[in-house]
N, C-alpha and C positions, 0 to 999 in steps of 0.2 A: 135384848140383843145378846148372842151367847158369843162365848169366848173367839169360835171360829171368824166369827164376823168380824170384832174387833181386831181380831190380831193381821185378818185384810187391811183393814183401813188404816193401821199402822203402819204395814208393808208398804199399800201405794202410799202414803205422805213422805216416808223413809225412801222411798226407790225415786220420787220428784226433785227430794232436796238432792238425792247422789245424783240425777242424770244435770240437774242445773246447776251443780258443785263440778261438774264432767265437764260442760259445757264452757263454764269460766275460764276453767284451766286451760282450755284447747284454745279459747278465742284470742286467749293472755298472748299463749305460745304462737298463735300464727300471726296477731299482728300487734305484737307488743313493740313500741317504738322507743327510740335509745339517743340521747344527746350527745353528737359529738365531742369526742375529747378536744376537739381542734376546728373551731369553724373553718369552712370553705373559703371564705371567702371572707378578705378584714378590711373594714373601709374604716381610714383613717382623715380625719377630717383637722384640719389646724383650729381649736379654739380661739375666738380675738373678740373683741369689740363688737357688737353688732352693728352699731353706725360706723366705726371705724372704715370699712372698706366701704360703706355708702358714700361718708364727708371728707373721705380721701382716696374713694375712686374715680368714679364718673363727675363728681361736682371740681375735683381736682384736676383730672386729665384735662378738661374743655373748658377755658375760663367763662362765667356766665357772660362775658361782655360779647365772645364770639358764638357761642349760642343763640342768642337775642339779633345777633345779625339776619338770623334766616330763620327767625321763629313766626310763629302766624298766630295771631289773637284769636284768631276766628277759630283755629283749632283747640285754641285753650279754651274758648268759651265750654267747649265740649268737656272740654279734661275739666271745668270745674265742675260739673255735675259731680261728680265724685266727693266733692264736698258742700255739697249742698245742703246735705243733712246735717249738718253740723253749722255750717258757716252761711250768714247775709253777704250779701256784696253790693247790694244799692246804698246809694245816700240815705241817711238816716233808718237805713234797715235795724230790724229787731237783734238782738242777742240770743244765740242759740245756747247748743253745747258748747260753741266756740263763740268769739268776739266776729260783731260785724268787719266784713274786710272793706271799706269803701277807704278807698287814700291809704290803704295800707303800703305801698311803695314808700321808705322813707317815715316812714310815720317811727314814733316812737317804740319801744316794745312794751308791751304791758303796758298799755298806757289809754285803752279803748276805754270812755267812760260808764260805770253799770256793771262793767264784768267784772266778777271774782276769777283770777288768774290766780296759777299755783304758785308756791313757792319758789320755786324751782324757775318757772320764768319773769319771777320778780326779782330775783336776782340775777340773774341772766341778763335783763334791764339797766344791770349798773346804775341805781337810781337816776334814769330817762336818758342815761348819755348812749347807752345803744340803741341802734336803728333798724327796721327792716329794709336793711339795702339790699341791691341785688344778690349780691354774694351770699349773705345772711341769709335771704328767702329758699337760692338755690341748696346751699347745704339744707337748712331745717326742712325744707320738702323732698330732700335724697332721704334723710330719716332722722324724723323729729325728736325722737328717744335716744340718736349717738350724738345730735349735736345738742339739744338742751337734755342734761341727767334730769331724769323727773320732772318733765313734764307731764300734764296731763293730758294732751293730745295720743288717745290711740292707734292712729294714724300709721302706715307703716310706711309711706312713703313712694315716689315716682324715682323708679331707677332709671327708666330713659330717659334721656338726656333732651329728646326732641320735645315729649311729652312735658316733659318739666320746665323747659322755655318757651314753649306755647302758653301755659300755665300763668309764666308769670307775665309775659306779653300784654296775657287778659289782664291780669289783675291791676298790670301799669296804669292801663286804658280807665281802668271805672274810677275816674279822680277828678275833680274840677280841672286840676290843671297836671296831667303826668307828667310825670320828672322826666326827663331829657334822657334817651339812651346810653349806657355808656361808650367809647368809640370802640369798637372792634380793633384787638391787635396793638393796640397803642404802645407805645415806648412806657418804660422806664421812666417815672418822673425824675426832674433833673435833683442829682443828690445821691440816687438810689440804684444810682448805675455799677456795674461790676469795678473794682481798683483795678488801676490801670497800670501800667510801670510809670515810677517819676519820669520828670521830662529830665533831657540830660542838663546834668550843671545844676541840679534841683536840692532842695537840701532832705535827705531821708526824714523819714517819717517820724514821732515820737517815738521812742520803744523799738525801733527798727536794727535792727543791724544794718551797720553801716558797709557798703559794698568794698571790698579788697582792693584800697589804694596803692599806687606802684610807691617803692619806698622814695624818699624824698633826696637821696643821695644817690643819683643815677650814675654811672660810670663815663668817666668823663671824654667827650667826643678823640678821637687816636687823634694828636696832634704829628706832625709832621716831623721828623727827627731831625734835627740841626745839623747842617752841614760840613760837622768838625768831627772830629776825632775826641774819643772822649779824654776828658784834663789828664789822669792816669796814664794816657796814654799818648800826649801830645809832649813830642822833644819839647825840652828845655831852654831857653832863650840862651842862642850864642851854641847850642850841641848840634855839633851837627847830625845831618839826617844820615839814618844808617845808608850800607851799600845799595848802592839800587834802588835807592824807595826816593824819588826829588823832593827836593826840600818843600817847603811850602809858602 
């Protein structure tokens, strides 16, 4: 191959890398893209608790006692398929990921025979003095992760309120003997009612400030002025009464 030929074959390799060096530069400059100094648009979100506004939203606004009033079993049968994969619910059912639920109303916590339970809800358990009462079930299925820290349920939880007292409606039901409702709306048990004002004539409270009593030296009722003349000013036994004025 003589000189002429090579120094072709340099040109086009040489003229390929300039027009695709050409090309870079042109694609750079029409659609080279730039970050704004200033997004468009700031969405500010409040950081909190993640259970926090589950176990003091929805499970707090609506007591579970008035939930359970108009809740339907029949519909929670449905809502538990949702945990099925994890949890039994017959009598004498097997141990899953989770603890069989049968008589879980009221039952102990941590306290299903066979199951390894975390940490986290072994103490939670207060060695068997806490229970799955209503209340208990309603927050820990708003969201199992804000109201027990670590457990190991990855569950995230039923934020309807409907769904979540259907729920446990079911779960009442699969017991030999279900625990009693609680009443919807009930009072205050007696004790725990708001302080009232004493009654009057009452003796104030310990520690109370005492209410602003009138002082004990009242001013004394206007007695009726005496029908004399005051001493100063009453003649003399035997003087007599000036001019004019009758004697007395």
């Amino acid at each position: 191959m003589d000189s002429f030929e090579v120094n072709k074959v340099l040109g086009g390799l040489l003229g390929t890398v300039f027009v695709i060096f050409s090309v870079g530069i042109v694609s750079n400059s029409l659609f080279a893209t730039h970050a704004p100094e200033k997004p468009g648009f700031v969405i500010e979100a409040a950081e909190g608790d993640a259970g926090g506004a589950a176990a003091g939203g929805a499970a707090e606004a609506t007591p579970i006692a008035d939930l359970l009033a108009s809740a339907d079993a029949k519909a929670g049968e449905a809502v538990f398929k949702k945990c099925a994969a994890c949890h039994s619910i017959e009598k004498g059912g097997p141990n899953k990921v989770g603890p069989d639920l049968w008589s879980i109303v009221d039952r102990p916590v941590a306290s299903h025979e066979g199951f390894a339970y975390s940490g986290a809800m072994k103490e939670f358990a207060n060695g068997g003095s806490e229970k799955w009462t209503f209340d208990n079930l309603n927050h820990f299925l708003t969201s199992p992760k804000g109201f027990v820290k670590g457990t190991a349920m990855g569950f995230a939880g039923l934020k309807k309120d409907d769904e979540r007292a259907n729920l446990i409606a079911y779960m009442r039901e699969q017991a030999d003997s279900p625990v009693p409702l609680p009443e919807a709306g009930a009072a205050a048990p007696e004790g725990e009612a708001t302080e009232a004002a004493p009654a009057e004539g009452a003796a104030p409270a310990e520690g109370a400030a005492p209410a602003e009593a009138a002082p004990a030296e009242q001013a004394p009722a206007e007695a009726a002025p005496a029908e004399q003349a005051p001493a100063d000013q009453a003649p003399a036994a035997g003087e007599a009464a000036p001019e004019g004025q009758p004697a007395e």
